[in-house]
Structures are given as C-alpha cells and as structure tokens.
C-alpha positions as CSV (number, residue, x, y, z in Angstrom):
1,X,14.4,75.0,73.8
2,X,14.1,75.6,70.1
3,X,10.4,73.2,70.0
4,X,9.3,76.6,72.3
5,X,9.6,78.7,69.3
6,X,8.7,76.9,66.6
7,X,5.8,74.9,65.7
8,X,5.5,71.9,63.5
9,X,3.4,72.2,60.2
10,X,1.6,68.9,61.1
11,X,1.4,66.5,64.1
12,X,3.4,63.9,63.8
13,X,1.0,61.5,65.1
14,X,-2.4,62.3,64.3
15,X,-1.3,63.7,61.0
16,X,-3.5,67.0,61.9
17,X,-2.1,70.6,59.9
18,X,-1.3,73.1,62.7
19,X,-1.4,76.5,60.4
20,X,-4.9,76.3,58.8
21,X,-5.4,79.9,57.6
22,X,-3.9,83.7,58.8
23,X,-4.4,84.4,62.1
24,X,-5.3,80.8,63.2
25,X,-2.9,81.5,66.4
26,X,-4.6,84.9,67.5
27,X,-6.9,83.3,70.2
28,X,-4.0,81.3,71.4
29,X,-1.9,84.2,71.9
30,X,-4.7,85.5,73.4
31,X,-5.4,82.5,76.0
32,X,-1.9,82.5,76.9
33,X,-2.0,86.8,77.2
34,X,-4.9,86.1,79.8
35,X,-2.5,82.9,81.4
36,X,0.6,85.4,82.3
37,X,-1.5,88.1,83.2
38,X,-3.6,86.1,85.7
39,X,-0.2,84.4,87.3
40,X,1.5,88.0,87.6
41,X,-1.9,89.4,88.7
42,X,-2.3,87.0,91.5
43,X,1.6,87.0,92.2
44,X,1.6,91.0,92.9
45,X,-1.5,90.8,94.8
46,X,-0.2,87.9,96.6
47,X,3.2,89.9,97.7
48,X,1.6,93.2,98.1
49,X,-1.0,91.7,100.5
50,X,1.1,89.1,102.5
51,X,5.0,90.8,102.1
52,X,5.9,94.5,102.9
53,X,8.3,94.6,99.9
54,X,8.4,98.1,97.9
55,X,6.3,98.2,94.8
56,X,9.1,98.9,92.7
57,X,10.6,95.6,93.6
58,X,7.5,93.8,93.7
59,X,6.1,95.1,89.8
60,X,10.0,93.8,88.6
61,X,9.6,90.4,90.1
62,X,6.0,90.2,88.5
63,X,7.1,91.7,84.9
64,X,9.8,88.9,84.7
65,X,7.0,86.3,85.8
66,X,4.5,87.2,83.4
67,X,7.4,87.1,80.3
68,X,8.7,83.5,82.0
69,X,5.1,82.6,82.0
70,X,4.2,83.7,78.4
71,X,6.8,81.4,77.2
72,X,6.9,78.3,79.1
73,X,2.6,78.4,77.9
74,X,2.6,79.4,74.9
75,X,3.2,75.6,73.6
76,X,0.5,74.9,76.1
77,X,-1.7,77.6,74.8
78,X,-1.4,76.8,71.0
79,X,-2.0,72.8,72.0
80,X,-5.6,74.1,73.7
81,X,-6.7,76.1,71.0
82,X,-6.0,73.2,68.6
83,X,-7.2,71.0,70.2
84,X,-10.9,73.5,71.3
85,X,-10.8,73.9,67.4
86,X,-10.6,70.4,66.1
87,X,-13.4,69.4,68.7
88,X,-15.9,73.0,68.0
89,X,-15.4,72.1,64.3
90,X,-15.9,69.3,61.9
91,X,-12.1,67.8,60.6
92,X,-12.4,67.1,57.1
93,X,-9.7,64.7,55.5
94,X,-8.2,67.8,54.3
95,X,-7.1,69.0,57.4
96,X,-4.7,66.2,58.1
97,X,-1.9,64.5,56.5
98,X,-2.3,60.7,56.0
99,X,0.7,59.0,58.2
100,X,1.3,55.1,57.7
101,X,2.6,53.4,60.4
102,X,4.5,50.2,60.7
103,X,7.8,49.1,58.9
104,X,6.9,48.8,55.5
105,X,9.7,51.0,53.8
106,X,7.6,51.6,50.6
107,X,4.9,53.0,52.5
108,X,6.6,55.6,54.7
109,X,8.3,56.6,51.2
110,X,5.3,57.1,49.6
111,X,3.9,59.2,52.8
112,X,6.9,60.9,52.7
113,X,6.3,62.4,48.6
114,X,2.9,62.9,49.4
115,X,3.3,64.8,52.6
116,X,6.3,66.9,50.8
117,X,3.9,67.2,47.7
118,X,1.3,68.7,50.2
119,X,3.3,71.3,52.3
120,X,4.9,72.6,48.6
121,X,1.5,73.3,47.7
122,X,0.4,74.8,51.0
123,X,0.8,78.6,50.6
124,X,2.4,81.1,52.9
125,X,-0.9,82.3,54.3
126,X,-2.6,78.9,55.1
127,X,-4.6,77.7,52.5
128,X,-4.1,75.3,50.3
129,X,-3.3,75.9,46.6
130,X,-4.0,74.0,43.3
C-alpha cells in the first residue's frame, strides 16, 4: 500500500529519473483529477437515471468513489504522464541512471556509488547540481 504513496526517484529497470524539475507531477494530478471525476460523474448520472435512490445517498456513494478512484490511479496517472513525456520529448543520457545488469558483483557496486553519487547531488527541487 505504501508503493501508492510514494514514488521511486528512478525506475529500476529502464534507469529513467521520475522527479525531473518542480511541478513535473502537475499534469498527472491533473489526468487523474479528470479520471475520478469522469467515474463519479458517470456513476451519479448512472444511479440518478436508472435507481430512484435520494440524492443525498446517491452524492455520498459518488464522493467516496471519486476519493477511491483518485488513489487506486494516481500510480496509473503518474506512469502515463511519464511515459507521454519521455515519448513528446527527446531523453538525454542525463535523464536516466545507468543500471548494469548481470552478476558481476563489481559492477552493480560501482552502479550502486555512482547512482548514490547522483541522487546526493540531485537537489530538492529537481535539477541537478554541480
């Protein structure tokens, strides 16, 4: 429940930096704003046209929908936008961390101090420091 909440700084298998600058997530919040409005939209309308239920009960059941559906998308949400961004724009090799894969215990050591090295010098609001 926890991997709802919080987002990695990279991907762990494409080595791609999730939090590239201040703000970065604002159009995912506001893809997954539109996502729980449209489900509780189309849920009220649904009930209010089909059921006879009183509107009281029928605006509680969509106001507990639209928060269930803002956080069961919102990982959803952010993977869309990152993924619409690294596809609109062109990735740079500073945009991703360099992984190594296999079983060479040298390697993943050294990706490990160069990854730490990387995030230490990332700054609070997204870009990269010197």
């Amino acid at each position: 429940m926890s991997n709802l909440f919080r987002t990695p700084r990279y991907c762990a298998v494409c080595g791609s930096i999730h939090s590239r600058e201040v703000g970065y997530w604002f159009n995912a919040v506001v893809l997954n704003y539109i996502v729980s409005g449209l489900a509780s939209l189309g849920l009220f309308f649904g009930v209010l046209i089909w059921l006879d239920w009183p509107a009281l009960v029928v605006v509680t059941i969509c106001a507990v929908v639209a928060v269930v559906v803002s956080i069961l998308a919102n990982p959803l949400c952010r993977t869309l936008w990152l993924a619409s961004d690294i596809a609109a724009s062109s990735a740079t090799d500073d945009d991703f961390v360099q992984t190594y894969s296999g079983d060479d215990r040298r390697l993943r050591r050294m990706a490990a101090e160069a990854r730490e090295q990387m995030l230490a010098n990332w700054d609070l609001d997204g870009r990269s420091g010197s």
